[in-house]
Residue frames as qw, qx, qy, qz and C-alpha x, y, z in Angstrom:
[[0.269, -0.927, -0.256, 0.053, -12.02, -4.88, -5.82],
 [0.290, 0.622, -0.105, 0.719, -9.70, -1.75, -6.10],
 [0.493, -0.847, -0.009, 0.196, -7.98, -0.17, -2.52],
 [0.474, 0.747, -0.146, 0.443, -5.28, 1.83, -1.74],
 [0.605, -0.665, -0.243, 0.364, -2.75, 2.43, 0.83],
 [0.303, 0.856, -0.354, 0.226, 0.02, 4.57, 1.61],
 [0.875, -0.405, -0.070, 0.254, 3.22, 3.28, 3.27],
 [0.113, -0.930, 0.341, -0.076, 5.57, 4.82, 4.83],
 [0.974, 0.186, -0.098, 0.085, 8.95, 3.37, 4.25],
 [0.607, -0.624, 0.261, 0.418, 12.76, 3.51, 5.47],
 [0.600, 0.771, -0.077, -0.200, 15.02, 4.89, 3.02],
 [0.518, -0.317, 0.779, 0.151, 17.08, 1.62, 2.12],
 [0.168, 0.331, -0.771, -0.518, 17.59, 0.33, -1.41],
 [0.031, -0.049, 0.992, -0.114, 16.09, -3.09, -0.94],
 [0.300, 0.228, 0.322, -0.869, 12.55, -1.70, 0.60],
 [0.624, 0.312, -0.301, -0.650, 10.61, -1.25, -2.68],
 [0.442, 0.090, -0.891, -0.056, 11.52, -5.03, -3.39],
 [0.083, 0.006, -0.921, 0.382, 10.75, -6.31, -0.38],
 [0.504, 0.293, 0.354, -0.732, 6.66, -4.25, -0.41],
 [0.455, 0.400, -0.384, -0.697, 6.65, -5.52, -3.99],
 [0.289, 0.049, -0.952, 0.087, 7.54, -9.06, -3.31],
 [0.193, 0.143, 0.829, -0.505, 4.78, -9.31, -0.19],
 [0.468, 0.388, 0.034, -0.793, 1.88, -7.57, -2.65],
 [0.431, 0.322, -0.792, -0.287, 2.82, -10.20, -5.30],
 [0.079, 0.172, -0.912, 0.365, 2.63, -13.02, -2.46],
 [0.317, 0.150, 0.679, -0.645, -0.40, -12.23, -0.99],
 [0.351, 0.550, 0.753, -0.083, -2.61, -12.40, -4.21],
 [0.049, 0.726, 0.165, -0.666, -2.75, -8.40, -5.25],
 [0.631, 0.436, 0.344, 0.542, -2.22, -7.15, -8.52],
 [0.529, -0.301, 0.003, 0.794, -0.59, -3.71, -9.00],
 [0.402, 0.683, 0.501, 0.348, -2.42, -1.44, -10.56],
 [0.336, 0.863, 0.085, 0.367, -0.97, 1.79, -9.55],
 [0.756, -0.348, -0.267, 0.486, 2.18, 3.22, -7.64],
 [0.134, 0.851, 0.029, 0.506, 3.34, 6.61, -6.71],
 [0.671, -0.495, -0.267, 0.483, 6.59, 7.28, -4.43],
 [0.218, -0.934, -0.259, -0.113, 7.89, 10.02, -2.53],
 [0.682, -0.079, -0.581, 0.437, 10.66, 11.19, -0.87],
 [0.456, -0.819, -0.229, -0.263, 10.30, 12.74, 2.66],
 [0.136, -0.594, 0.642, -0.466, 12.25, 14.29, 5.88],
 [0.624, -0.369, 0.481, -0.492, 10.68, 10.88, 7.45],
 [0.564, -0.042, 0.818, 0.105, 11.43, 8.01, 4.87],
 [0.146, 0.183, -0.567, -0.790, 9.86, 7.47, 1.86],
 [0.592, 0.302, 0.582, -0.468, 5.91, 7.26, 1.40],
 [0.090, -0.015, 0.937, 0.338, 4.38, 4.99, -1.13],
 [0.646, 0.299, 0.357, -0.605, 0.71, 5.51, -2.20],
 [0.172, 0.233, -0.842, -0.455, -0.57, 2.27, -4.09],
 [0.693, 0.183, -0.002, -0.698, -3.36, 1.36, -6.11],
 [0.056, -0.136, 0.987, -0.061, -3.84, -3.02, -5.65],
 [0.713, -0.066, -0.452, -0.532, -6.62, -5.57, -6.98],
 [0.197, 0.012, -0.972, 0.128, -8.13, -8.58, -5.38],
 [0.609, -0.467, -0.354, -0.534, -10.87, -10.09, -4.29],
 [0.610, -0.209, -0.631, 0.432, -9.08, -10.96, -1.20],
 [0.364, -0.882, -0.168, 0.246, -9.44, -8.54, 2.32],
 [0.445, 0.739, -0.127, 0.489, -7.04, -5.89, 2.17],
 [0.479, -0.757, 0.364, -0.257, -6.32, -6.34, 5.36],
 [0.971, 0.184, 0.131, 0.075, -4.20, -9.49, 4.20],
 [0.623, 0.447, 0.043, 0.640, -2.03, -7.34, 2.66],
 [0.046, -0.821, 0.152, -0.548, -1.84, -4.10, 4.94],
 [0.853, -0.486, 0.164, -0.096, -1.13, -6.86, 7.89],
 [0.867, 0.101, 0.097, 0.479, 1.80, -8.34, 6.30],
 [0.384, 0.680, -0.175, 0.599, 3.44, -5.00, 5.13],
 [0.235, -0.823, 0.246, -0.454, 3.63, -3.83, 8.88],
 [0.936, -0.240, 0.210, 0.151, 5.34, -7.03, 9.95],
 [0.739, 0.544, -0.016, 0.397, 7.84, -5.75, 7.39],
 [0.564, -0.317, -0.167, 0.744, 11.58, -4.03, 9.39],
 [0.124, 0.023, 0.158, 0.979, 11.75, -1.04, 6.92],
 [0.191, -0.620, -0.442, -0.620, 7.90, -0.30, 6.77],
 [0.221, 0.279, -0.295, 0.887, 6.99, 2.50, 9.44],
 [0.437, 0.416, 0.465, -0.648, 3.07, 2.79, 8.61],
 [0.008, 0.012, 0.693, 0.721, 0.64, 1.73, 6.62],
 [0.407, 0.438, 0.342, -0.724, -2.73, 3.13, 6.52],
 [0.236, 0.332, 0.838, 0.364, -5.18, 1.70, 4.04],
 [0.133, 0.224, 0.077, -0.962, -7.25, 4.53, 2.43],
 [0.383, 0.354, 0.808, -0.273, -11.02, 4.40, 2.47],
 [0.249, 0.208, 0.493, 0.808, -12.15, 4.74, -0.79],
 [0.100, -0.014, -0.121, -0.988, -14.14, 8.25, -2.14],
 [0.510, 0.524, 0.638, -0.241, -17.79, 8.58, -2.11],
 [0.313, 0.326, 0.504, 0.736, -19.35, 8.79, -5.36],
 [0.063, -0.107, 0.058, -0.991, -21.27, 11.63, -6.11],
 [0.541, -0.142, -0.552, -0.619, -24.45, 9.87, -6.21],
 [0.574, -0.479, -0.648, 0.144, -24.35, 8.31, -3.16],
 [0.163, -0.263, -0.462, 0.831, -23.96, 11.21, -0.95],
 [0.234, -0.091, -0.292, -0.923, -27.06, 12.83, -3.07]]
């Protein structure tokens, strides 16, 4: 199963390592990544596999010092189901 979050992220070298390293841990697989930078830190939106909850992984990142927020984004209807 395919989800996404965004995370918001202190802007500290290390960081990236440290989201990449828990995603790895928990099971995920990477499957897409897109960073920012902001007046408020730096925001991360990433696309992550698994058949595990995703709440596994969106629990652990916010246990993390440098991570601010992380908000798991519900995914699109299709077009067919809203029809």
């Amino acid at each position: 199963m395919n989800h996404s979050l965004e995370v918001t992220l202190a802007q500290r070298p290390e960081v990236v390592e440290r989201v990449l390293r828990v995603v790895r841990h928990r099971g995920f697989t990477l499957t897409n990544m897109n960073m920012r930078l902001g007046d408020d830190g730096v925001h991360l939106s990433m696309s992550v596999s698994s058949e595990r909850a995703i709440e596994l992984l969106s629990n652990q990142l916010t246990k993390l010092v440098d991570v601010t927020g992380c908000h798991v984004m519900q995914p699109a209807m299709s077009q067919s189901a809203s029809a």
